[in-house]
C-alpha positions in Angstrom: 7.8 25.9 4.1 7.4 24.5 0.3 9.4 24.4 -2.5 8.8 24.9 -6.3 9.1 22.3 -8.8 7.7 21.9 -12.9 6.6 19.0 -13.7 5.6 17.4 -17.3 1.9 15.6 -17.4 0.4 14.0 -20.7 -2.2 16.2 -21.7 -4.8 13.8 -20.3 -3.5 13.7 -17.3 -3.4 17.0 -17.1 -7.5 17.3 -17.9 -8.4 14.9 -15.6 -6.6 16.0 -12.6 -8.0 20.2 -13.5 -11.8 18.5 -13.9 -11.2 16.9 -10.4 -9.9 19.9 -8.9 -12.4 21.8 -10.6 -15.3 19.6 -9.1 -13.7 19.1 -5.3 -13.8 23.1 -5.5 -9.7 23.0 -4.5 -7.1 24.1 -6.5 -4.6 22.2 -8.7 -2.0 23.0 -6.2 -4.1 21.6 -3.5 -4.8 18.8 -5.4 -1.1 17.7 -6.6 -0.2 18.2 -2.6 -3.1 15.5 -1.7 -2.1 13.7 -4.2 2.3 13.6 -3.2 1.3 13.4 0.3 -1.2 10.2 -0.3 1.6 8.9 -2.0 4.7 9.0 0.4 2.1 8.7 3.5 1.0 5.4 1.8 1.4 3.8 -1.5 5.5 4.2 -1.5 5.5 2.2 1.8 2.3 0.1 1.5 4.7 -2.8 -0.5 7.0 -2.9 3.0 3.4 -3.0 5.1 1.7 -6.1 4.4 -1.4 -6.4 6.0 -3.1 -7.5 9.7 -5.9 -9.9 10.6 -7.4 -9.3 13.7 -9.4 -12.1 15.1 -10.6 -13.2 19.0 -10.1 -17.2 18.4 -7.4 -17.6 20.2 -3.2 -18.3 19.8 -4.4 -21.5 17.9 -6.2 -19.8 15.7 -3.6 -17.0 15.0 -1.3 -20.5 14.0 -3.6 -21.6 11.8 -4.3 -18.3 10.2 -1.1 -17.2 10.0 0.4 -21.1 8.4 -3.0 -21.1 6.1 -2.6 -17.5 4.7 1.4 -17.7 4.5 0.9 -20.7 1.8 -1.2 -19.0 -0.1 1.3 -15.6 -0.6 3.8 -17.7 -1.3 1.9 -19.2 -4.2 1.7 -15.8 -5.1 5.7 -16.2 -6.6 6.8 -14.3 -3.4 10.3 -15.3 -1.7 9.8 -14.4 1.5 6.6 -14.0 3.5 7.7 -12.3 6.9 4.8 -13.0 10.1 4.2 -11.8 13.3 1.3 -13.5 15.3 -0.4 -12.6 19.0 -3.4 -14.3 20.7 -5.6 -12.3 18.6 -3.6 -10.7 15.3 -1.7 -12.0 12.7 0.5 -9.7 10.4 2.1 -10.3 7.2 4.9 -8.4 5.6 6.7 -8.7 1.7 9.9 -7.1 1.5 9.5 -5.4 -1.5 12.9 -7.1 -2.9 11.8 -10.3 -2.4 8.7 -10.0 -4.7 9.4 -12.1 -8.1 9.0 -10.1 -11.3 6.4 -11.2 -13.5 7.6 -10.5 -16.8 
């Protein structure tokens, strides 16, 4: 099932996302879906995902990691650095409402 919607796109836009189309052989349609479903598949929740190092050092290691590369975000002017940590993975997480505003 799909829907209908109109959109409004700077002219430029506009150009550039026809001349990719255009050279990928697909059409714009095509090209706005890949484009909506790259988007809520993974840039609106890549904030919330944070990112994994996988390593085979060790629990120590995933201590060390995880205490050595939680300093450094927060330096970043983060809040809150959330971290999950097995033998051989560490994973970090930002909430997204915890992320100071550079302004």
């Amino acid at each position: 099932m799909s829907r209908n919607f109109i959109f409004r796109i700077k002219e430029t836009t506009a150009n550039s996302l026809e001349k990719e189309a255009k050279q990928k052989e697909i059409s714009l349609n095509t090209l706005a879906n890949q484009i909506f479903n790259m988007y809520t598949d993974w840039h609106s929740n890549a904030g919330k995902a944070g990112f994994i190092i996988q390593h085979d050092m060790g629990k120590k290691w995933s201590i060390y990691l995880a205490d050595l590369y939680q300093s450094m975000i927060e330096e970043l002017d983060t809040k809150r650095v959330n971290c999950d940590l097995t033998d051989n993975t560490i994973s970090f997480s930002i909430d997204e409402k915890y992320i100071l505003k550079q302004v």
